[in-house]
N, C-alpha and C positions, 0 to 999 in steps of 0.2 A: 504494500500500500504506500509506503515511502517513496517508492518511484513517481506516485502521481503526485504527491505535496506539492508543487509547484504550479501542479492547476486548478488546485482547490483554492478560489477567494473569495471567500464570502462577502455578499455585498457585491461583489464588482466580478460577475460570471464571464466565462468564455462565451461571446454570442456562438459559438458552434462545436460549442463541448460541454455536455454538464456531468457533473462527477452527482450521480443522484442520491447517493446515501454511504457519503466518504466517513471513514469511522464507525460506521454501525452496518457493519455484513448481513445481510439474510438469510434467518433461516428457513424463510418460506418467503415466497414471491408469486404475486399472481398479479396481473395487467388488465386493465379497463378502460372503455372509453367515456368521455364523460361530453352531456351537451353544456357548453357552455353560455349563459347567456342576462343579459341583464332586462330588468324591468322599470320602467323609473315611472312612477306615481303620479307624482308633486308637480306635474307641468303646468306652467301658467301659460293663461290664451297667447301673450306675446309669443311665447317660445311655440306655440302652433300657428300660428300665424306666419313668423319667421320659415317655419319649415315649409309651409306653400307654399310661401314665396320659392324659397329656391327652388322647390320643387316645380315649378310654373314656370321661373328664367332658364331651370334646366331644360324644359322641355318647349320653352319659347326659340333660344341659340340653338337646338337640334332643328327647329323647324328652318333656321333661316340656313342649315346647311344640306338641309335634304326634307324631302315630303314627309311628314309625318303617317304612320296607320291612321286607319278609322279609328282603331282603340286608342292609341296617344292622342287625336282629337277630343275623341269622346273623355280621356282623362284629362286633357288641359280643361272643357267645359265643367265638370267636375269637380274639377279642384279649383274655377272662378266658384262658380255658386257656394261650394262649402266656407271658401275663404269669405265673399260675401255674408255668409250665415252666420261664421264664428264671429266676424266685426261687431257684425248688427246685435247678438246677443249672445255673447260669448259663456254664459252662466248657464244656457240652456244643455249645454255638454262635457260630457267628463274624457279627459285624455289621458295618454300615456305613453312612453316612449318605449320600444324594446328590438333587441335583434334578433328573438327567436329564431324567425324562421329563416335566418342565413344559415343556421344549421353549423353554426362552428361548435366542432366535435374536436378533442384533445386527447392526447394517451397521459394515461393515469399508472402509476403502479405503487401498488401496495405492497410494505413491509414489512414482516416483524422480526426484531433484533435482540441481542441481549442489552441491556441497558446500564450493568455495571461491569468492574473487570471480574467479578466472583461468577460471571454468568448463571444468577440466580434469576434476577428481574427482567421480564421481558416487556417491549415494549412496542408499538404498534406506528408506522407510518405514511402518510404516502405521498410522491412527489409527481408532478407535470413533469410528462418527457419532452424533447424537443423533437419536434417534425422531424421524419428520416432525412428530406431534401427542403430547398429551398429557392428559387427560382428569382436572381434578379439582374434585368436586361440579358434573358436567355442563359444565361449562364447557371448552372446547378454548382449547389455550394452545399456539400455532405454535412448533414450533422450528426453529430455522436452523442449518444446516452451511454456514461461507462455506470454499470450495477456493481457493487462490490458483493459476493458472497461468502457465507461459511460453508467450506466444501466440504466439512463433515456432516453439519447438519442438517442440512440443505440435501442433501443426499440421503437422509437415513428415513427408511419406509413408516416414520410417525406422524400421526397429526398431531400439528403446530401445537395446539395447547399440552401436550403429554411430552413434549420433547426437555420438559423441566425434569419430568417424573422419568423420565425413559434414562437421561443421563444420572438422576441420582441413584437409578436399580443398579448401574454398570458399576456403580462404586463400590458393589458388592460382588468380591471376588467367589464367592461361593455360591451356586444356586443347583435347587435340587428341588425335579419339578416332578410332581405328583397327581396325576389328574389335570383338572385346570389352575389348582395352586401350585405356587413357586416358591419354594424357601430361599430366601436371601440372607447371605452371610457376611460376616464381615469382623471382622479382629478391632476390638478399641486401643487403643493406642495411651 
């Protein structure tokens, strides 16, 4: 892990490298995607207002560079009358801003780690990956997500939560199994 110290700076990341869980290895790891997206409530008529507008000069300087559809028509008229409506009485409607349905979707991965050096405490996390690629003026620009792991126990056929209990049984160098009981032994010291 010493090899990568140099790319790890918190606060001030690599734009095309992230070290996603430096110092705390996984002993389990599973990946998600998640919708990301905001909602904003609190809009005053100006701030809808404003948005017509550019919504209307956008689609006004489209017309003056080529014909518009029937539908961009029909939505310049559209968005006069509404703009009209909200002027005239802007109290009569509730608004709100949001980018749902751009549909921006992100990788997610989740981790769980040991959280002290006595690996007793385990602890739970999960980090935004960066995009595999990135596209700018044609140009593809790779990015990397480094995962650090524990390759033992990351490998060992237990569920995550037993993986506390599974390494305290191994500290019993004796075991003598009977049935479905198991005797565990062990010399005190």
């Amino acid at each position: 892990m010493e090899q990568y110290r140099p790319y790890f700076r918190p606060g001030k990341p690599l734009k095309n490298l992230k070290l996603v869980n430096f110092e705390r290895p996984a002993i389990s790891l599973s990946f998600y995607m998640k919708h990301k997206y905001k909602l904003e409530r609190n809009v005053s008529p100006e701030q809808v207002i404003h948005h017509l507008k550019e919504y209307r000069d956008e689609l006004l300087n489209r017309s003056l560079v080529e014909q518009l559809s029937p539908a961009q028509t029909q939505d310049l008229q559209r968005n006069d009358e509404l703009l009209r409506a909200i002027r005239k009485t802007p109290d009569d409607y509730q608004y709100c801003f949001s980018n749902y349905h751009h549909y921006y979707r992100y990788w997610y991965c989740i981790f769980r780690y040991f959280a002290d050096a006595t690996l007793t405490q385990l602890d739970s996390d999960n980090e935004h990956l960066l995009k595999h690629t990135e596209r700018i003026k044609n140009q593809v620009h790779e990015r990397i997500n480094i995962i650090f792991i524990d390759p033992y126990y990351i490998t060992r056929p237990v569920p995550q939560d037993n993986k506390f209990i599974d390494r305290e049984l191994a500290t019993y160098p004796t075991q003598i199994r009977q049935g479905i009981t198991t005797l565990y032994i062990r010399k005190t010291t």
